[in-house]
N, C-alpha and C positions, 0 to 999 in steps of 0.2 A: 488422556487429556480430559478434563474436566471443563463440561459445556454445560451453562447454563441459557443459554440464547443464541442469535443468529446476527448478532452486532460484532461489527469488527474487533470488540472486548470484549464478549462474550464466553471466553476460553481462559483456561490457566496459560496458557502457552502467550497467549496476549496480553494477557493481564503482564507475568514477567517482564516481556516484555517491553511494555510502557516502567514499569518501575527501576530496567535498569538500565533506564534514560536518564536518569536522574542523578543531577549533578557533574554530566558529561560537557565540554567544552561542547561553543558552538559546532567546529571541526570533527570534536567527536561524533555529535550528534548527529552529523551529515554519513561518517563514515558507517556508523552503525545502520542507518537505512538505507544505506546503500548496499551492503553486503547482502542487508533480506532481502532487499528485491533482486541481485545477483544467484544468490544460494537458487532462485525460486525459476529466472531467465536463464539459468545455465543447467537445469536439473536434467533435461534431455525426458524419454517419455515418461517419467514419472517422477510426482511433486510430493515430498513428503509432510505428510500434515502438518507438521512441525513450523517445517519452512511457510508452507502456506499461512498457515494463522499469522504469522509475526509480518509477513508480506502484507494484508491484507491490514494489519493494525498498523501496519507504517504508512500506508497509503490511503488510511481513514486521517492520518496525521500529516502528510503533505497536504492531502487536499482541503485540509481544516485551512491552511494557510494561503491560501489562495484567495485572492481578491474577489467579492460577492461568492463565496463558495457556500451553498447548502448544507456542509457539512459542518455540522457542530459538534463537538468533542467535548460528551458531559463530564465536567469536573473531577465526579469522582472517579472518570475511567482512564483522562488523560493524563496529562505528565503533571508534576508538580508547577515544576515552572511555564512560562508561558512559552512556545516555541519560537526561535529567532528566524529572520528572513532565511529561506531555502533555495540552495541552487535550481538553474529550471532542469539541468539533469536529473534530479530527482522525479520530477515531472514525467518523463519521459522512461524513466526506469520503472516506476510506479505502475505508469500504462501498462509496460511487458509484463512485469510481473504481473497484475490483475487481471490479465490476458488470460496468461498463463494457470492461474489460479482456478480461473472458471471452467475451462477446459477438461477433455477425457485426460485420464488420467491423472489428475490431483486428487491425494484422498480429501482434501478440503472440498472438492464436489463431489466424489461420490461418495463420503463415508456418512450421508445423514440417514439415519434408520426411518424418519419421517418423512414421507415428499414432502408435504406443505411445510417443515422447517427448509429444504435444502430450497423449495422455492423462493421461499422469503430469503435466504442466505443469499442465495444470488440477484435478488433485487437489488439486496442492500449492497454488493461487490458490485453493482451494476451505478447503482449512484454512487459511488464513490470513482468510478470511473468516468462519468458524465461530468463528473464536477472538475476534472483535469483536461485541459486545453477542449475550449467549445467547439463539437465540431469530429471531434475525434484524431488520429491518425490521418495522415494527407489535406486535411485542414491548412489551410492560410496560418492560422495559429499554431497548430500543431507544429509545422515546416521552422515557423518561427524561433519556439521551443525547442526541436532538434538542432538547429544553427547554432543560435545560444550556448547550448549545452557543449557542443561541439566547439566549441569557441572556448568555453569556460577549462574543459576537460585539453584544448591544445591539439586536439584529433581534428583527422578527417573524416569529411564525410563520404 
């Protein structure tokens, strides 16, 4: 995988990624980030880079979409098109999976040869996670988010 930075686009695997978002239905588009952050919530103790970088670029893209969200998704790294309203499952998959990302055993945290890159890598996973339900997990909001989703998805909680 080719790395040129420590942005959630900063990788070929990410870059892909975003490009074969393009031109996918709304529906598709939900399905397909939904799977990275599955692939990434379901890996058991080890997270393959693979999976992580595309986790971490779908979750720099949910959280674009979020109302007052800090994150901004430069032009030429995000999608062609603009992204449409996103379930708040997403939200909440997002969270696990960035959880999980930053955690022992994902090569996406341990495979940086540089500390002060792998530090700033995880800053930058780290606001991308601050920017999803304020508060965190067990938050008033968060709770909220989980219901939602839960609601949305026809499960229980």
């Amino acid at each position: 995988m080719g790395t040129w930075g420590t942005g959630p686009f900063d990788n070929d695997l990410a870059a892909d990624f975003v490009d074969g978002l393009a031109g996918l239905t709304r529906q598709q588009l939900i399905d397909v980030l939904a799977r990275a952050f599955q692939r990434v919530i379901d890996s058991g103790e080890r997270v393959d880079g693979g999976d992580g970088a595309e986790a971490v670029a779908a979750g720099a893209l949910v959280a674009s979409t979020l109302p007052d969200s800090p994150i901004v998704i430069d032009p030429d790294d995000g999608p062609r098109e603009p992204l449409p309203e996103l379930p708040a499952s997403l939200v909440v998959s997002a969270r696990l999976a960035l959880d999980r990302v930053l955690r022992d055993g994902s090569e996406m945290a341990t495979g940086w040869v540089d500390s002060a890159d792998a530090d700033q890598w995880r800053q930058e996973v780290r606001q991308i996670l601050q920017a999803q339900p304020p508060g965190g997990v067990g938050s008033a909001a968060a709770t909220a988010v989980v219901a939602r989703a839960a609601w949305e998805s026809g499960s229980c909680l």
